[in-house]
Structures are given as C-alpha cells and as structure tokens.
C-alpha positions as CSV (number, residue, x, y, z in Angstrom):
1,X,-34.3,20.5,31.4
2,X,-34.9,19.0,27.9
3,X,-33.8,16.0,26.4
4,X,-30.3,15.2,26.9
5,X,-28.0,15.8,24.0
6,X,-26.6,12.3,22.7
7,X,-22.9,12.2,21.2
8,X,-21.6,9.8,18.2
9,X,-18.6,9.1,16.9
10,X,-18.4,10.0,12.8
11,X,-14.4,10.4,12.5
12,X,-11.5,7.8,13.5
13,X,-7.6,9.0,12.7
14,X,-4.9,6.7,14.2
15,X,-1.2,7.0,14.1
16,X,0.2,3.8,15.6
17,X,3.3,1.1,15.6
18,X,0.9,-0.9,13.4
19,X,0.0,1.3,10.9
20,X,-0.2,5.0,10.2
21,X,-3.7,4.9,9.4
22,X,-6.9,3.6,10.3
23,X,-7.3,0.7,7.4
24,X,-3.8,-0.1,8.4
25,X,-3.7,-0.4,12.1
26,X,-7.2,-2.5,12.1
27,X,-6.1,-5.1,9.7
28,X,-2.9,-5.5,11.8
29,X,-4.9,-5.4,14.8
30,X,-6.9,-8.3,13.6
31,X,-4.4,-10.6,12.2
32,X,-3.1,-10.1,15.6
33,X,0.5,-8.6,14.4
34,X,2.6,-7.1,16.7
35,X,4.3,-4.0,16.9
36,X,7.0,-4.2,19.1
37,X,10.5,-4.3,18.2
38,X,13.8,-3.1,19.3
39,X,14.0,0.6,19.7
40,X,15.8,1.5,16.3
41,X,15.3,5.6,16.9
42,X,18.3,6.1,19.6
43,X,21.3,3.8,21.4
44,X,20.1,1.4,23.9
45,X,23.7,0.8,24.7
46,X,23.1,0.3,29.0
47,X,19.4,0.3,29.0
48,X,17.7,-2.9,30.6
49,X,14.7,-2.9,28.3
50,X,15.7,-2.3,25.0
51,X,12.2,-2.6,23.0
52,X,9.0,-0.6,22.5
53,X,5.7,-0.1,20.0
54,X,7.8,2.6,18.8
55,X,6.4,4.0,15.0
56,X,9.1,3.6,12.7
57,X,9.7,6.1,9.6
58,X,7.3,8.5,10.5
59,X,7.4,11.4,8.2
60,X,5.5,14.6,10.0
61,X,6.3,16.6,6.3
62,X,3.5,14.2,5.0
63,X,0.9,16.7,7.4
64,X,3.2,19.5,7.9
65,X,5.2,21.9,6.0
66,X,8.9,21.3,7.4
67,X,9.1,25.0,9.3
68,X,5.6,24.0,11.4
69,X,7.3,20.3,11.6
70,X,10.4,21.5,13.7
71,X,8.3,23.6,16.1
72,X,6.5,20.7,17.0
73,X,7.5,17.8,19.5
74,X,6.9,14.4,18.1
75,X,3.4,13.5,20.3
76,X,2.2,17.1,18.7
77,X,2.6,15.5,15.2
78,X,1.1,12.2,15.6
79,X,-2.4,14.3,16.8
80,X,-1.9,16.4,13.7
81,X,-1.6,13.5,11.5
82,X,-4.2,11.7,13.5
83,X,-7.0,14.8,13.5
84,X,-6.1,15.0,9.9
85,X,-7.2,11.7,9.0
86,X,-10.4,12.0,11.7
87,X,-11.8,15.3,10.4
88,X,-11.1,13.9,6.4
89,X,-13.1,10.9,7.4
90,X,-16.1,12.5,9.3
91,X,-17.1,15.1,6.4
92,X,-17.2,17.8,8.4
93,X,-17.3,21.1,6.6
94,X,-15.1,23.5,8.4
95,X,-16.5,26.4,6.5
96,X,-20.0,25.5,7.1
97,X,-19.8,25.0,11.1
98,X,-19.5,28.0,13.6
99,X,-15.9,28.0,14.6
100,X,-17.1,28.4,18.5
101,X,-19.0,25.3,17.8
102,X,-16.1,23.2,16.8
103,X,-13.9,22.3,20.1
104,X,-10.7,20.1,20.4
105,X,-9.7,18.5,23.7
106,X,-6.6,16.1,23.7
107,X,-4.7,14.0,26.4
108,X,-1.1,13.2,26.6
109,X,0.1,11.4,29.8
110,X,3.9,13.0,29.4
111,X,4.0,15.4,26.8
112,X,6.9,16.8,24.9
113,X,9.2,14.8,27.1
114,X,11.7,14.4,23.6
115,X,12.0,17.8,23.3
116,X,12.9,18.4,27.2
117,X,15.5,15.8,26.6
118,X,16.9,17.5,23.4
119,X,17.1,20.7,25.2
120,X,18.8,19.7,28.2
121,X,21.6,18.3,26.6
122,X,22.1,21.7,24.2
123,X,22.0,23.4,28.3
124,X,24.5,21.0,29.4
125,X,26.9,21.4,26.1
126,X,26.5,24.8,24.8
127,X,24.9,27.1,28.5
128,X,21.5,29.1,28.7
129,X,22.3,30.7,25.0
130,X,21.9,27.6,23.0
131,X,18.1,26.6,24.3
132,X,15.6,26.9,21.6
133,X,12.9,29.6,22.4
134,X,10.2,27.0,21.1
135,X,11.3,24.8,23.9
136,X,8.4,25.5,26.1
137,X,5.5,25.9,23.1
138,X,7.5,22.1,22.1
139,X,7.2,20.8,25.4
140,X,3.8,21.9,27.2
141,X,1.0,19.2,27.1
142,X,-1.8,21.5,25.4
143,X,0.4,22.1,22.4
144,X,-1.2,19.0,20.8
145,X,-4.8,20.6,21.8
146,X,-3.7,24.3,20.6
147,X,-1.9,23.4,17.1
148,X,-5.1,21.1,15.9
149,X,-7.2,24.4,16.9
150,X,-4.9,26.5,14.9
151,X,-5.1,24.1,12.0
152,X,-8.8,24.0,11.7
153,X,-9.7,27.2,13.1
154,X,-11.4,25.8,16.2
155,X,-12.6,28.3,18.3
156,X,-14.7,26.5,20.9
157,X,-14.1,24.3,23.8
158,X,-10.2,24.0,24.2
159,X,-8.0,22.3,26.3
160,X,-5.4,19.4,27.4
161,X,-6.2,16.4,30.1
162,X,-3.3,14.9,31.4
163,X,-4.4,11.8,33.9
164,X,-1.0,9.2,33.0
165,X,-2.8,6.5,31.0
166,X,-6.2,7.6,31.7
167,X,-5.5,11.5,29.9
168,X,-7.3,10.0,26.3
169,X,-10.2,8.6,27.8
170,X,-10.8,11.6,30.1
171,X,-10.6,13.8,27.0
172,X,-12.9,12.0,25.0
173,X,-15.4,11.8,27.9
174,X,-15.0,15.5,29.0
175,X,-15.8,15.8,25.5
176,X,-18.6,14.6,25.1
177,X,-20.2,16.0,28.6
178,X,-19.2,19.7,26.6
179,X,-21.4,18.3,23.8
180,X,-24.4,17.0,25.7
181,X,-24.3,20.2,28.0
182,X,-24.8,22.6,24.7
183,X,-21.2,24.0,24.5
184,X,-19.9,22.3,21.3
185,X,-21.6,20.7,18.1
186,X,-18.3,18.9,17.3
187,X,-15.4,18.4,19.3
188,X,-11.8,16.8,17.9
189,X,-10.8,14.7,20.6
190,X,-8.0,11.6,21.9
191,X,-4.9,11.5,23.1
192,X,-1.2,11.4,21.8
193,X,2.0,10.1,22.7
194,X,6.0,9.9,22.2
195,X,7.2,8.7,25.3
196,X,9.9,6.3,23.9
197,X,12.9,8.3,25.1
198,X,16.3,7.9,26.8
199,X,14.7,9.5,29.6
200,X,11.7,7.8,29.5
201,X,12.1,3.9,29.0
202,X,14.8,4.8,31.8
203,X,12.4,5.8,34.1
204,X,9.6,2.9,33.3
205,X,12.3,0.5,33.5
206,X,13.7,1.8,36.8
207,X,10.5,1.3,38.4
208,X,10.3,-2.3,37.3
209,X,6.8,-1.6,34.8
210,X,8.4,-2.8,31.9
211,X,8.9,-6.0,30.3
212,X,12.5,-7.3,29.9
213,X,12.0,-9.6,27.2
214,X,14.1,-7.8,25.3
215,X,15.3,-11.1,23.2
216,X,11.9,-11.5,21.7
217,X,9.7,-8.0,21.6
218,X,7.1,-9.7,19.7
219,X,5.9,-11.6,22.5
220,X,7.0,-9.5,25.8
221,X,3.4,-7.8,26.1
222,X,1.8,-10.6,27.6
223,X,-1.8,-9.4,29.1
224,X,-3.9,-11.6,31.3
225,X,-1.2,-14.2,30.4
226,X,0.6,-15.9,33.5
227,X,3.8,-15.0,32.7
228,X,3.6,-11.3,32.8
229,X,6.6,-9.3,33.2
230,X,5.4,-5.6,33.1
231,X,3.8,-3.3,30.2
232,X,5.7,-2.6,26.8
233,X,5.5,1.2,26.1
234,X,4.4,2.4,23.0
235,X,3.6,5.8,20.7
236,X,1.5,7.6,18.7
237,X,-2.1,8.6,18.7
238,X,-5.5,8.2,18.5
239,X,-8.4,11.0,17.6
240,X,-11.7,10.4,17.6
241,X,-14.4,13.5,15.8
242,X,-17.5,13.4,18.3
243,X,-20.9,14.7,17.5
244,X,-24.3,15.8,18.6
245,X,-26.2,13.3,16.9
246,X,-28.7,15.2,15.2
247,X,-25.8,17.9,14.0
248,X,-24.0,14.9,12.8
249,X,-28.1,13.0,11.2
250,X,-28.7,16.7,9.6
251,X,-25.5,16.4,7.1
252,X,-25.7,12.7,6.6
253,X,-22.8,12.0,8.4
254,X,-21.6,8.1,9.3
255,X,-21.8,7.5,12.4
256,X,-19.5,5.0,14.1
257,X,-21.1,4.7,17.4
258,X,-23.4,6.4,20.2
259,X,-21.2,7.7,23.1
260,X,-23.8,7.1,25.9
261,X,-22.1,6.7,28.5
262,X,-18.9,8.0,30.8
263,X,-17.5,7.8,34.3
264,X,-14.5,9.0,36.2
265,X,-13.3,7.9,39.6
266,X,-10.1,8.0,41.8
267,X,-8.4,4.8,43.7
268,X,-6.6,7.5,46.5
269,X,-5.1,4.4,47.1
270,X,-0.9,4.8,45.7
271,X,0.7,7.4,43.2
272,X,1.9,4.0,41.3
273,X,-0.2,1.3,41.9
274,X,-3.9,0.4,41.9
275,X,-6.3,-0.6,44.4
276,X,-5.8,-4.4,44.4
277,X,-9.9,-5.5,45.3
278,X,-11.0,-3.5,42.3
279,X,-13.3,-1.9,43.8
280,X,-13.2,1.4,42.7
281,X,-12.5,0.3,38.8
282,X,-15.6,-2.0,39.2
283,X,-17.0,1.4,40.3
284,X,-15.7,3.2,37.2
285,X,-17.7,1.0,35.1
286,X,-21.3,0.5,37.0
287,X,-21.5,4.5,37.0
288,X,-20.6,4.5,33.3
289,X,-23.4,2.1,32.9
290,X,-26.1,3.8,35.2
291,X,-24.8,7.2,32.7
292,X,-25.8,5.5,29.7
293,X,-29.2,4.1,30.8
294,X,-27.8,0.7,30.9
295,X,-27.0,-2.5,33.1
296,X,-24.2,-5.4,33.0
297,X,-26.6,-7.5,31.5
298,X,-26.4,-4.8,28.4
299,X,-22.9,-5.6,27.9
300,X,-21.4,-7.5,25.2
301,X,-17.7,-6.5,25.1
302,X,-15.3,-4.8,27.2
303,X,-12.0,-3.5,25.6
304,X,-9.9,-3.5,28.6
305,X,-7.0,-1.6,30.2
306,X,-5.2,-4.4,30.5
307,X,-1.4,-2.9,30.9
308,X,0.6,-6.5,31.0
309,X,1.5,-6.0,34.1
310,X,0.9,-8.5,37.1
311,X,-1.0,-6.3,39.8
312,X,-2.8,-4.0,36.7
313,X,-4.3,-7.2,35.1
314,X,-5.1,-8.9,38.3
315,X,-7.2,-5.7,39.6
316,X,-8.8,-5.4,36.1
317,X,-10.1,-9.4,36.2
318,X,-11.1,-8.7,40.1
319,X,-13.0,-5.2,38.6
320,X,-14.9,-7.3,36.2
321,X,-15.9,-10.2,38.8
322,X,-17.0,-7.7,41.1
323,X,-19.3,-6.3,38.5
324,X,-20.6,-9.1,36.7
325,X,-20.1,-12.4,38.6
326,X,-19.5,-15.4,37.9
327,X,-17.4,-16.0,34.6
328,X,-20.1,-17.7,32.5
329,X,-22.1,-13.9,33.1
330,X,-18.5,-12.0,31.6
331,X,-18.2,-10.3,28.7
332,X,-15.5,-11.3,26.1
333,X,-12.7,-8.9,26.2
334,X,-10.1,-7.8,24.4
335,X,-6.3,-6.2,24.9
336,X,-5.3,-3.8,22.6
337,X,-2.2,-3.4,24.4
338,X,-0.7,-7.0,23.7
339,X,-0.6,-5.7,19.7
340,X,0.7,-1.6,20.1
341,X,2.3,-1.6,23.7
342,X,1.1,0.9,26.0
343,X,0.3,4.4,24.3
344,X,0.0,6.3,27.5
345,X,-2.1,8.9,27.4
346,X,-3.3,8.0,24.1
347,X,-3.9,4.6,24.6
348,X,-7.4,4.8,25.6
349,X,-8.3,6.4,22.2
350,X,-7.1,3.3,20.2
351,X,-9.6,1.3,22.8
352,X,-12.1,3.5,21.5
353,X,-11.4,3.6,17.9
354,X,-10.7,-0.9,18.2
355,X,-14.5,-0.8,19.5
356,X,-16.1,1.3,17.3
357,X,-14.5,-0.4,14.4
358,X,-15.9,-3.7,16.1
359,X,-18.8,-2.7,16.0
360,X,-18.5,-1.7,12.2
361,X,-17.7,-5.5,11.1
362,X,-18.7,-7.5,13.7
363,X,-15.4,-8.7,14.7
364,X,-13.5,-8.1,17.7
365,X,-9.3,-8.2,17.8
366,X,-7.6,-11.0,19.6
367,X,-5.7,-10.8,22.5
368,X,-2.1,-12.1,21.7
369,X,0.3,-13.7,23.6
370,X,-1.2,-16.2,25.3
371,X,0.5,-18.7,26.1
372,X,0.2,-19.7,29.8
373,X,-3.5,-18.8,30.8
374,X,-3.5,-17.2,34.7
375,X,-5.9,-19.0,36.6
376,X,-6.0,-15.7,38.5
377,X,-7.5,-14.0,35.6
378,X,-10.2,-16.1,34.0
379,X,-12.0,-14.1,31.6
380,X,-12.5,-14.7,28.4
381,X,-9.9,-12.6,26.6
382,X,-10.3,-13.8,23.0
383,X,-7.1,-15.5,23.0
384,X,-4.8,-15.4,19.8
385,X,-7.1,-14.5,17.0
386,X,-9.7,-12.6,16.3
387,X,-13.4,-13.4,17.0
388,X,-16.5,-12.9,14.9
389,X,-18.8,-11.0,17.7
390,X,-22.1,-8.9,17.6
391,X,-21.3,-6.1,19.7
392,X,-24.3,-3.7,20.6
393,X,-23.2,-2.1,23.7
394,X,-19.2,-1.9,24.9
395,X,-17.1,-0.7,27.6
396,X,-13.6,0.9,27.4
397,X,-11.5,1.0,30.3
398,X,-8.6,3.3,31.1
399,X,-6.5,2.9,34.7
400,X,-4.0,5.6,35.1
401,X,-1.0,6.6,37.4
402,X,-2.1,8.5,40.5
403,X,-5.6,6.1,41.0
404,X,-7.2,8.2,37.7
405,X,-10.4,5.5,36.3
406,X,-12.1,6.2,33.7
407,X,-14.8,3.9,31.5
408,X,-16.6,5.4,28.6
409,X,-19.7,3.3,27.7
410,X,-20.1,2.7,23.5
411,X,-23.3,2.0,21.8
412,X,-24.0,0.8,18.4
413,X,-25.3,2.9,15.7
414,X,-27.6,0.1,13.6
C-alpha cells in the first residue's frame, strides 16, 4: 500500500434561496439574512404551512438552452447551474483531463418529485396518452448525476446517493473515497433539491416536521432555539469540484480545503426519527475524526445538522456532549439551516461549501433566530451574527431519514 491519496476542494457552485451564486449566498449567509418567505410558485390555498426557502425567479435558460431546460425537472437544473459555476471556478481544463478520470456523483433526497406531480395530474385529466415520455428521465434521482456527465463529458465514476438529508454528504464522501482509492482525479460532486411541492410541503406538514409560523417565515427556522416548531424546507443546490491534491498542486489550482476525513453510520433506530442519546451521531463524528488522523481536541468548528426541529436538535447537542464533554471543551457551531431552510438532500453541500468559505476569511456565519436559548441545548451556536473565527480543522454533519449519519471532516489549506 502507498501513501494514501488526499482530496481538496478547488470548485464551490451554489444555487440557493439566498443567492444564485457563491459571492451571493455567503454575503447573505453572513449578514445573517433569511430566505424564507411565503411560497409564491403555486396556491397554498388549504395548506397548513404556507412558507419555504424556496428560490425565487430562477431562470434555468441562463445554463440551458430552452429544449434541454424542459427535459429537465427543476432539482436537475439547480446541479447544472451549480456544477457550472464549480467547474468555472476550479480551472479545470476539460480538454486536458482524461474523461475516465473526471467523475460526478450527486445526492438528492426526493428527486424529480415536481415533475411526478405535473404528470399525474395530465394522467388524471387527459388518460395514459397525455404523459410525457421524458417523465421517467425527469423524474429518476441520477438524472442530476447523468446530465452534468453529459455536459462535461465525464466519463468516470458515475452515480446518484439518495440517503433523505444525508444523500449530499454521502456523495461528497463517496467521492472522495473514489479519489483516494485511484479511481478518479476529479470528481463533480453535492446534492440538489426541489422539494417545495404541493405534494411535498403536504407530506412534511402532515407528519408534523415543519414549522407553522406561517405569519412570520423570516423567523420560523429556529435551531437550537427553545421555541422550535419543526424544520422549514428549502431548495436548490450545492456542488463542490474535489481533487487529488497533487492533480489539483500540478496545475496551480486554489484549493479551498483538505477533505481528510469521512464517516457513515446508521441509527436502526426509526424510519423518521433519530436515536435520542446520540450515540450513534457522536459515533459518526469520532470515526470521521480517527479517518482523518485527528482527535476532538483538533476541532475548531462544527457546522451542524441542526434541522430546527425539537428531537433533531436535542440529539445533535447530546452527539456533541458525548463526544467532547463538558461545554467549555465544545466547539462553536453554526446552523446553516436557520438562514436557507432545509435543502434536503442538498443541504449537506451548502454545510460544506459555508466551511470551506470559513475557512477562506476567517469568519464563520451566525446562527439566527435566537431568541429563547434551550437550556437543553447549550452549545455555543454563534448566536445572531457572524463571528470572526480561525478555523483549521471542521466537521460537517448530516442526519437523514431512515437513521443515515454522515460527518465529513475539513481541513484547512494554509
């Protein structure tokens, strides 16, 4: 065995309620501006929860001639328009690197659920006739993975990882094992979303994980904060370009971050909801650690899942007591979920892309909405504005649907 393989980061693209770009969503993200509003794209008319991080006038014809636009769902054209502004901003030369070299891998927790929607209702109106034939290429998870390989002629490692919330940070860290084991140079990675649907909010809200704060969406995701009422969904997505680091050192690429470390673990505990000791999360992130070489004492910043929700926060707080004591040993944390609502399956990408920018400036985003502090989760979470913070080795942490954990472990380039 030789030398293990490391992986950087040296492309960021971001589609999100904030912004539809990188420069964009990170100034918004550190004034501590929300993005949730009233859904404006269909009638709420009879819906409980009327608001969402949803991206308003998105234009996919910016990326896409209008003919490719139509035969792709919406969560397809935020990870084109995202993977556009990743690959533009990591320099990679597509003619210069082997095509088998070049991978993508991207999550979505739901996948062309719009299009599903859209379809049904031409079944239910018009019979079997009036379905479109690109319903199923619209609709199937990998299309997001397969389209970005079309688009840059990406021949390598290929495919879709679909964990609920957890499916971006799964894809990045499956990822970056293909890099370290020799099978890719580069790999296009994330997760992408468009779950704010009739169909969709329906079903969140019918479970009772949403907010209702419907009168003031500014303020309804509300994580770590006592008054928590349930998780705010949101859209778009997230792409990160990762690296082997002397691929990336040999064309004088940036380089964001070192990807040192990754972990994946199951709760088997509920389909819905997670282990409430935090056990297996604390889990997650010591085996991330031990992957990257590195102990709690390392850590300097932990971008957490943090959902908004009452039992996903508690566990998350217990998680991080478990694994590093006593609060005065805790890292600061952020959550990135307070600003954009929940992105799903791409949601862990954003987490990914707040840190490495983080690390960039030396400034970490605020937590908003904190009002009433829980004395059941005392952490420091960087309440209300943004913190000036040397961050030299982070943690990202993604908790999904069906017990799926997963921590990636981030480590400055300087």
């Amino acid at each position: 065995m030789g030398e293990r393989r490391r992986v950087v980061i040296t492309g960021l693209g971001a589609v999100t309620p904030i912004g539809p770009d990188v420069p964009t969503f990170w100034a918004a993200a550190l004034a501590g501006k929300s993005g949730v509003t009233t859904i404006s794209s269909w009638d709420v008319t009879g819906h409980s929860v009327t608001i969402a991080g949803e991206i308003k006038d998105f234009d996919p014809s910016t990326w896409l001639p209008g003919k490719e636009a139509k035969r792709m769902d919406r969560f397809t054209q935020f990870a084109v328009a995202a993977s556009d502004e990743a690959v533009k901003d990591s320099g990679l030369d597509l003619e210069a690197i082997d095509p088998f070299r070049l991978g993508v891998v991207i999550g979505t927790g739901i996948g062309g659920i719009g299009e599903m929607e859209r379809q049904d209702a031409r079944l239910r109106r018009g019979g079997p006739a009036r379905v479109s034939p690109f319903l199923i290429p619209k609709l199937m998870p990998n299309a997001a993975a397969g389209n970005v390989a079309i688009r840059y002629g990406a021949r390598g490692v290929n495919f879709d990882v679909t964990t609920a919330c957890a499916s971006a940070t799964h894809a990045m860290g499956e990822a970056s094992l293909a890099i370290r084991r020799g099978a890719a140079d580069a790999i296009i990675t994330g997760g992408s979303e468009a779950g704010i649907t009739p169909l969709g909010i329906a079903g969140f809200a019918n479970m009772k994980a949403l907010s209702t704060r419907n009168d003031d969406p500014a303020t309804a995701s509300r994580p770590f904060d006592k008054d928590r009422d349930g998780f705010v969904v949101g859209e778009g997505g997230g792409i990160v370009v990762l690296e082997e680091l002397e691929h990336a050192r040999t064309r004088g690429a940036h380089i964001y971050a070192e990807v040192a470390g990754y972990a994946v673990t199951c709760d088997a505990h509920h389909i819905t909801a997670p282990d409430p000791a935090g056990a297996t999360a604390a889990k997650t992130m010591g085996l991330a650690l031990e992957d990257a070489g590195l102990g709690t004492k390392d850590v300097s910043y932990i971008n957490t899942h943090s959902p908004g929700t009452p039992f996903g926060d508690a566990m998350e707080c217990a998680a991080i007591r478990l694994l590093f004591g006593e609060r005065a040993e805790q890292p600061p944390v952020s959550g990135l979920k307070s600003i954009i609502g929940h992105l799903l399956g791409a949601s862990g990408a954003l987490s990914v892309i707040a840190i490495a920018l983080s690390m960039r400036d030396g400034k970490a985003h605020p937590t908003i909405n904190q009002f009433t502090p829980d004395p059941g989760c005392d952490i420091d979470c960087i309440p209300n504005e943004a913190r000036d913070l040397d961050i030299r080795v982070a943690l990202s942490n993604a908790f999904g649907f069906g017990g799926h954990n997963g921590t990636l472990v981030l480590v400055s380039a300087d």
